[in-house]
N, C-alpha and C positions, 0 to 999 in steps of 0.2 A: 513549398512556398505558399505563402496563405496570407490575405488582407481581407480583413472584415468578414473572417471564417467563411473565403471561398477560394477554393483554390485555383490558383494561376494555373491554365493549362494553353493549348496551343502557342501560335506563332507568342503571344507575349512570355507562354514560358519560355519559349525556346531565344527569345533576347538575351530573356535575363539570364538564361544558361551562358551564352555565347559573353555576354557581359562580366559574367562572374569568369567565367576560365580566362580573357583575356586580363583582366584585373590584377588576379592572382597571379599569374605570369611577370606583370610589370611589377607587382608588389612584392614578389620573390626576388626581384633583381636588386632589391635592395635590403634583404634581411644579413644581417649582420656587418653591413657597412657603418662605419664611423661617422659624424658629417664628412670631415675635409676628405673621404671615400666618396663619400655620395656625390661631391661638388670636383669631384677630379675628372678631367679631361684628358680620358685614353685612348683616344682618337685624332685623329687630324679637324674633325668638328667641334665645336662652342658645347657641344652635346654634351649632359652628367644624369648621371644616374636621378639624384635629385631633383634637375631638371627637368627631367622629364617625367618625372610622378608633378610637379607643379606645373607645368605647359597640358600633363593631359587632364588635373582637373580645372583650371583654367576653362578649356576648351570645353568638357563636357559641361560646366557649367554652363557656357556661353549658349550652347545647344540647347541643352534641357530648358533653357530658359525661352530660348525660340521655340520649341514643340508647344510650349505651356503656353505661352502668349502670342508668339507669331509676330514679335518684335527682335530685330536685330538694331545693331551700330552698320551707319552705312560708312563706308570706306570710300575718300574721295580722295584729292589728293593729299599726299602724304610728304610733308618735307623734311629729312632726312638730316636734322639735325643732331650735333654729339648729345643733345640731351634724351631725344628720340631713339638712336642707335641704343642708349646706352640703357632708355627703358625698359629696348626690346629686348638684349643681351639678357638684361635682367629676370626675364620671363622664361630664361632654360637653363637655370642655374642658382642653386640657393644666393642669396643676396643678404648682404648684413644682418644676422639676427635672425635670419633663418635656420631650423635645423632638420634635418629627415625627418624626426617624429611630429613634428607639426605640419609638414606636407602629407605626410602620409596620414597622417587624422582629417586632416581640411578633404583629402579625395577621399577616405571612408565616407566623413559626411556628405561631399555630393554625389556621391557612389547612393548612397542612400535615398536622396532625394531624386534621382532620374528612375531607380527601381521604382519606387511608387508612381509617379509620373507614367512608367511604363507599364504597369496595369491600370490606368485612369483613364487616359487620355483613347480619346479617339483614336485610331492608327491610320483611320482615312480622309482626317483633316489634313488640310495643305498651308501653308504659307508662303506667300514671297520674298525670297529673299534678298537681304540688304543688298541695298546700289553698292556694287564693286566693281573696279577695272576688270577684273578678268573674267567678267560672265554678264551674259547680255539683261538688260535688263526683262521683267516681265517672267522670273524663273520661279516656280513655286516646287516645294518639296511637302512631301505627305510626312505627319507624325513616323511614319513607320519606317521613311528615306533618313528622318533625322536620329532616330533611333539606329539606326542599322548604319549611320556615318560614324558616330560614339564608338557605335562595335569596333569597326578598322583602325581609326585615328588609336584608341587603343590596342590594337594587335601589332599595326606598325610599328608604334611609339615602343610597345614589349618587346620589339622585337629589334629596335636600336639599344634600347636599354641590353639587354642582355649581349648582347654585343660590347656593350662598352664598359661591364660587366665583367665578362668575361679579361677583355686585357687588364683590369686591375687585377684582380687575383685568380683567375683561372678558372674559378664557378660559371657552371653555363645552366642559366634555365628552362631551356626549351630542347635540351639535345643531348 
């Protein structure tokens, strides 16, 4: 790994290692699936393979974008309307005119941009994060906690995908 002819080594290589296995993990869970495979629901959850490649670059997006600037959306409350519900459904499941190959390009590209970010960026800056019900106000997290969040939400997410994955056609990617 190399930028600006110097080579990435310690804790930032070691992200971007843990970033790239978890990645490919989630990105294997969906090689050779069809759309209407990617957007099927082999579980008792809203969960799809496709879904879950667009919720996690979504997410990492949302992040990388916090580490970089130290700005979130704060969450107040929230009214729970059919048009609201039917947003949020919308964000773990391809949606009209969606297809695999364009979710899976849209996360290469932010897959892209947090690699860079994560040899740039300070790892010991902090920011506060956005006003949420579920966390007291006054929390700050370091580059290096929001980085190493990306890691898991991707592992987990890999590791639902392949699960659900797996009941469509029996391919298992981690096992």
């Amino acid at each position: 790994m190399t930028t600006n002819e110097q080579t990435v080594t310690g804790e930032r290589a070691d992200i971007l290692d843990f970033l790239a296995k978890h990645r490919y993990f989630l990105r294997h869970t969906a090689e050779g699936l069809t759309d209407e495979q990617a957007n099927t629901r082999s579980t008792v959850s809203a969960l799809t393979v496709g879904g879950l490649i667009k919720h996690v670059t979504t997410v990492e997006q949302h992040w990388a974008d916090f580490a970089r600037d130290g700005k979130g959306e704060d969450v107040t409350d929230v009214e729970y309307t059919p048009e609201f519900v039917a947003e949020w459904e919308n964000k773990f499941r391809l949606a009209e005119g969606e297809t695999l190959a364009g979710v899976l390009a849209e996360y290469e590209k932010v897959a892209a941009e947090t690699d860079e970010l994560v040899k740039i960026l300070d790892l010991d800056a902090s920011h506060e994060l956005p006003t949420a019900p579920w966390q007291p106000a006054g929390v700050f997290w370091s580059v290096r906690r929001v980085f190493l969040h990306i890691v898991a939400e991707t592992a987990q997410h890999a590791g639902h995908a392949d699960i659900i994955r797996e009941t469509i056609d029996g391919q298992k990617s981690m096992g």
